[in-house]
C-alpha positions in Angstrom: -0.3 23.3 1.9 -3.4 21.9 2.6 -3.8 20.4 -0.7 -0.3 19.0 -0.8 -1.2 17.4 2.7 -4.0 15.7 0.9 -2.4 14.3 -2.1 0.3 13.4 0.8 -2.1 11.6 2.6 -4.4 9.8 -0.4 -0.3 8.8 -1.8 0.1 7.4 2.0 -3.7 5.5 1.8 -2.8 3.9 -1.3 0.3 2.1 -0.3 -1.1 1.0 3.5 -3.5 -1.6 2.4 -4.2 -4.9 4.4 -0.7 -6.3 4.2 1.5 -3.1 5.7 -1.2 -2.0 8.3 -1.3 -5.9 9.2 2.4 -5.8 9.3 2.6 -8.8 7.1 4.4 -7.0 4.4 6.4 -5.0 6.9 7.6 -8.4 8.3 8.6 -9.9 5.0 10.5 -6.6 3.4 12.0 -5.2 6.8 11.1 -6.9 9.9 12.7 -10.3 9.1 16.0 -8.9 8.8 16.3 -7.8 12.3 17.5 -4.8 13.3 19.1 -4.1 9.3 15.2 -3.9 8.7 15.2 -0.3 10.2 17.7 0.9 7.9 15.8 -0.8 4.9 12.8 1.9 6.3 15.5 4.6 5.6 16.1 3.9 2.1 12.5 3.3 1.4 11.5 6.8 3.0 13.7 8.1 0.4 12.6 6.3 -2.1 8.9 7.1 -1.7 9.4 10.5 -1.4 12.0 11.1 -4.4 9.7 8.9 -7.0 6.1 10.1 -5.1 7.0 13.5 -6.0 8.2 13.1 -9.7 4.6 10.9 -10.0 2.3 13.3 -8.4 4.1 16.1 -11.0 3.9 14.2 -14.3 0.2 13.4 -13.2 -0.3 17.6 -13.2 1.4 18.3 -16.3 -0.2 15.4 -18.4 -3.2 16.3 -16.6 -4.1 12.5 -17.4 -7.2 10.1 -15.8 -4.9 7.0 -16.3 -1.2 5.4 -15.7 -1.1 4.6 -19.5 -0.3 7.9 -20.6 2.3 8.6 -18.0 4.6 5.0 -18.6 3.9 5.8 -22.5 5.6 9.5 -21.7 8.5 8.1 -19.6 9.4 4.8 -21.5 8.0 5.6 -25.0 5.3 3.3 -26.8 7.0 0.5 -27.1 8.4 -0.2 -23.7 5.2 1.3 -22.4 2.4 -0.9 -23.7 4.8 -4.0 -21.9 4.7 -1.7 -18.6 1.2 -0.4 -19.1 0.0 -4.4 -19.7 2.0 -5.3 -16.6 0.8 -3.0 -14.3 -2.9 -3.4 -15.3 -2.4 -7.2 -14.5 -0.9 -6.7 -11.3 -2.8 -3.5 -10.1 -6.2 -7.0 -10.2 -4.0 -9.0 -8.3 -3.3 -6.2 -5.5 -7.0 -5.8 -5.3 -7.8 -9.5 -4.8 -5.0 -9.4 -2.1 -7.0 -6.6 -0.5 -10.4 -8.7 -0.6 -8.1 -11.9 0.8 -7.0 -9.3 3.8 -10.2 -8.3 5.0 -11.2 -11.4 5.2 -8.2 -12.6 7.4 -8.9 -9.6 9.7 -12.7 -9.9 10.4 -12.0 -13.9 11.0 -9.5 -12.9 13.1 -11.0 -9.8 14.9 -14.4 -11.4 14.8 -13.9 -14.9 14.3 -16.7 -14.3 10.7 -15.9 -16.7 8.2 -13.4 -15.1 5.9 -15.4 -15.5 2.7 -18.1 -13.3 4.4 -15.2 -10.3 5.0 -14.2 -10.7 1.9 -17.6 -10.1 0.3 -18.0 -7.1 2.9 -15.0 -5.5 1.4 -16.0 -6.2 -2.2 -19.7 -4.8 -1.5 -18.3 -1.3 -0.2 -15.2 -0.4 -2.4 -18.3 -1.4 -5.1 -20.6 1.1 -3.6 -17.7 4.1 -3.1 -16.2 3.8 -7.1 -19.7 5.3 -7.7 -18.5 8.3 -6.7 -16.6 10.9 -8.7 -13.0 10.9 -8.4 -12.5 14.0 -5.9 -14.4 12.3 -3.4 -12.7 9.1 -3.6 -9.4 11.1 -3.4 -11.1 12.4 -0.1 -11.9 8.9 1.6 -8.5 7.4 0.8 -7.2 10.4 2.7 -9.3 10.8 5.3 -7.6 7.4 7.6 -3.9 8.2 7.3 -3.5 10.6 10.4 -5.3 7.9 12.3 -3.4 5.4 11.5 -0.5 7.4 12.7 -1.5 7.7 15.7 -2.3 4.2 16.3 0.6 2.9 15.0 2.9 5.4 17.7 0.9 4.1 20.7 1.9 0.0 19.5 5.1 0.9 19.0 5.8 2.9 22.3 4.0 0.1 23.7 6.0 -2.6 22.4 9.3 -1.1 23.5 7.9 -0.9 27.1 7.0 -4.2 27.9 9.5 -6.5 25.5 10.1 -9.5 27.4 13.0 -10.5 25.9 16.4 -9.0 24.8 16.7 -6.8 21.2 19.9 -9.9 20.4 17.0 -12.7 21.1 14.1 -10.7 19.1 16.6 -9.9 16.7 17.9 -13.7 16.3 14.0 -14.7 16.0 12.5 -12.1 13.6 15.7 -13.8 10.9 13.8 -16.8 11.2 11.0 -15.5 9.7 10.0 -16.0 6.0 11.2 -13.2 3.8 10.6 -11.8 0.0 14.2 -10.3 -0.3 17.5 -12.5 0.1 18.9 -8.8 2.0 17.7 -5.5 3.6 18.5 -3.6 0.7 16.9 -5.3 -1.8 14.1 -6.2 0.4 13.7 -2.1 1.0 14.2 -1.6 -2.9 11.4 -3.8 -3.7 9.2 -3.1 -1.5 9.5 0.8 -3.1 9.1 -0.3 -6.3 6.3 -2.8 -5.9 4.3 0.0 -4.2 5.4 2.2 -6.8 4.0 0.4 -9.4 1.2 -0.2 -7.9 0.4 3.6 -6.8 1.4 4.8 -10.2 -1.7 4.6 -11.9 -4.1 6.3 -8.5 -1.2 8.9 -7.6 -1.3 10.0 -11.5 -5.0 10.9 -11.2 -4.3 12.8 -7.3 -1.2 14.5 -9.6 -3.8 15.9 -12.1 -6.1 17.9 -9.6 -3.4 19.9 -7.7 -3.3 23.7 -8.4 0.5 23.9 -9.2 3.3 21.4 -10.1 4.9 22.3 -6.8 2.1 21.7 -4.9 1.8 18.0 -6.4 5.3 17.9 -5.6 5.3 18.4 -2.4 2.4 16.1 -2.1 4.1 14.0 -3.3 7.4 14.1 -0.6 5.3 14.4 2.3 3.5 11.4 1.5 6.9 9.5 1.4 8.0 10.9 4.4 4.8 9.5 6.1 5.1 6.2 4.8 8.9 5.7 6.4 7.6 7.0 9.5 5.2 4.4 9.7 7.1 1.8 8.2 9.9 2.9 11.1 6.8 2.7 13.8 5.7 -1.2 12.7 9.5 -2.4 12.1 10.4 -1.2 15.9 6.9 -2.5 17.2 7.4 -6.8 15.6 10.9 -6.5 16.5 10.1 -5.4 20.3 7.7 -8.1 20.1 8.9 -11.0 18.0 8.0 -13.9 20.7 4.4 -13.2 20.4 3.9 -12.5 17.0 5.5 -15.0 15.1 3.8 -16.9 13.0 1.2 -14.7 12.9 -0.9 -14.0 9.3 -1.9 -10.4 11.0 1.2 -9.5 13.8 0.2 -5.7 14.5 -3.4 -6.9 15.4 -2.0 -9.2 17.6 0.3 -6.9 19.6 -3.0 -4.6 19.3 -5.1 -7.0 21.0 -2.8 -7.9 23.6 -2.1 -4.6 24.7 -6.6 -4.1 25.3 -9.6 -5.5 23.8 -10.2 -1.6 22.9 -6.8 -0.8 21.3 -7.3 -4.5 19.3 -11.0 -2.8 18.2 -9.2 0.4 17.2 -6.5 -1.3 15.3 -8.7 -3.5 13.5 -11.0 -0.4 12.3 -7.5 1.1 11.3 -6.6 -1.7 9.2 -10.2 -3.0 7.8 -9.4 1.2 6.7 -6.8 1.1 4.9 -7.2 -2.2 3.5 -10.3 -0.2 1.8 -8.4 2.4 0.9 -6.1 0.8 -1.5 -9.0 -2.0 -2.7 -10.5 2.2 -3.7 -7.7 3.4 -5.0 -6.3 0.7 -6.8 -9.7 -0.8 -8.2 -10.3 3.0 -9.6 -7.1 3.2 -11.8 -7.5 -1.2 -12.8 -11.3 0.7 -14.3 -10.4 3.6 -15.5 -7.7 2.4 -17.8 -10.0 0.0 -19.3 -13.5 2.8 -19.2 -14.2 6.5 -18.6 -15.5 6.9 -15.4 -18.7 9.0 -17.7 -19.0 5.9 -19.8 -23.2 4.4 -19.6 -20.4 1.0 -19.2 -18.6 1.8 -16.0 -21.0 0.5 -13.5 -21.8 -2.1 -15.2 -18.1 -3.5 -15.4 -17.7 -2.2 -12.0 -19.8 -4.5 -10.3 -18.7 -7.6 -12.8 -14.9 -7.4 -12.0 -15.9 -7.2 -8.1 -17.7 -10.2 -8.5 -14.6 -11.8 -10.0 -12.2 -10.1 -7.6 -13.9 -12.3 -5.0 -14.1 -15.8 -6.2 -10.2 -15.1 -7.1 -9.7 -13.8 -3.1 -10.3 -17.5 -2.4 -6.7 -18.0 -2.7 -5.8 -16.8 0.6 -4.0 -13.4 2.1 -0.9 -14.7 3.0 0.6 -16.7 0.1 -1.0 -13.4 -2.0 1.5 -11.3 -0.3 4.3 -13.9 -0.4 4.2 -14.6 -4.3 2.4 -11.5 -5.8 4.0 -8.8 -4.1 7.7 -9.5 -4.9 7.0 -10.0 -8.3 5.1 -6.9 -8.7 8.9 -5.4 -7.1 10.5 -6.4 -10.2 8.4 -4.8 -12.3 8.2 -1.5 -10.4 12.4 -1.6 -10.7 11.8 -0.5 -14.5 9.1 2.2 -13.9 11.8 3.4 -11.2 14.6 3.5 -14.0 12.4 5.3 -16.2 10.9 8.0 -13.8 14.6 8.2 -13.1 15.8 9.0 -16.6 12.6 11.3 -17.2 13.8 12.9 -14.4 17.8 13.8 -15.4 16.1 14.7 -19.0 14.3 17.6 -17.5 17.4 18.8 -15.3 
């Protein structure tokens, strides 16, 4: 149990990053639907937990350091290598959103000028891939039961003190920008983009459980973490719609209104997680490319951080707006062929 609790939470730590901890992703997948966007949080519960197990279990029985291995197994080579290609050139541009984020949060916490937060980000998620790969599995797990917590206290709070009525939050949250024309499809790719991007990191947790149930199970309870949170920041913009909108980082700013304290708290949270996936994700974007025993690794390491951060230059928001919802169309056909892999074995 403990492990599966582990892989749970490293599964959960690679999906929070800077935009669903921010509530910027939240807004644009659920939120912005209104009320609908709590039944999007359903589906994608489900989602995460079905394909987060079936992930976590091919990663043990492949026993692989790398997504390529897995989409070659589930979609063959020659479907594959145009998933594998895709996914590597994505899994860069999640990163460089992750950079982008942290330096919207410290100007925003801190007022610091957003290129230096970026370069803060870039500096330690640097420093931590010089670890070896249980450790790293460690860190990425170590912030999800805080975040819980946090994120229970905003939301309670939210409900409490709404000012205005669920109909007029409701009728401003739909005039927010979305990345889905519907709930549904906006809760479908938002599964599938964080699927594709986990794949590759979730492989590697996969690979050092004991048992293929215990990866399993890993791999549900992580999914049923992330709708519970997803739940928790949907109810928490939607209590609070008036004060948020237009916001690049909305849970912050219900954070800081609720106490300077709880606004420091939040911050740490999502400067966290936004860590957490810049790890995970920079790890697998490496590892497909270089051992992690290879005399290159550091080397390349530190030259694709450098890059990482002149690209972050492009800014947070229109990151999550344009990259993201592609990155859901690609994750529709690594759903489709987990799927199939998955009725082959039964």
């Amino acid at each position: 149990m403990k492990k599966s609790f582990q892989i749970g939470g490293a599964f959960v730590g690679l999906v929070v990053g800077g935009g669903f901890a921010s509530g910027q992703e939240i807004m644009q997948f659920f939120t912005g639907f209104g009320v609908y966007g709590i039944m999007g949080a359903i589906v994608a519960m489900i989602g995460f937990a079905f394909l987060g197990m079936n992930i976590a279990q091919l990663g043990y029985e492949l026993h692989t350091t790398s997504h390529k291995a897995v989409v070659y197994h589930i979609a063959g080579r020659s479907i594959g290598s145009i998933l594998d290609l895709l996914i590597t050139f994505f899994l860069f541009a999640i990163i460089v959103a992750m950079f982008a984020g942290a330096g919207a949060a410290l100007y925003q916490i801190l007022g610091i000028d957003p290129i230096i937060g970026s370069l803060f980000m870039v500096v330690i998620t640097v420093l931590t891939l010089m670890l070896d790969v249980k450790n790293i599995i460690h860190v990425i797990a170590l912030a999800t039961p805080y975040l819980l917590g946090i994120m229970l206290i905003i939301a309670i709070y939210s409900i409490l003190t709404m000012d205005l009525t669920l109909a007029e939050q409701n009728m401003l949250a739909q005039h927010q920008r979305v990345a889905a024309p519907n709930w549904l499809m906006g809760a479908l790719l938002y599964v599938s983009y964080n699927i594709a991007t986990s794949v590759a990191m979730m492989t590697v947790i996969g690979s050092t459980a004991s048992s293929r149930r215990v990866a399993g199970f890993g791999g549900i309870i992580g999914g049923i973490m992330l709708g519970i949170l997803i739940i928790f920041i949907n109810v928490a913009m939607l209590a609070k719609m008036d004060v948020i909108s237009g916001k690049d980082l909305p849970i912050l700013e219900i954070a800081s209104n609720m106490h300077p304290i709880i606004g420091i708290l939040m911050a740490i949270a999502l400067l966290g997680m936004i860590y957490n996936t810049a790890v995970g994700l920079f790890y697998s974007f490496i590892v497909r490319f270089v051992p992690r025993k290879d005399p290159t690794y550091k080397p390349i390491v530190i030259m694709l951080g450098a890059i990482g951060f002149m690209a972050s230059f492009v800014g947070f928001t229109t990151l999550v707006g344009k990259v993201y919802s592609l990155m859901g169309y690609l994750g529709f056909a690594i759903i489709i062929a987990i799927i199939f892999s998955w009725i082959n074995k039964r």
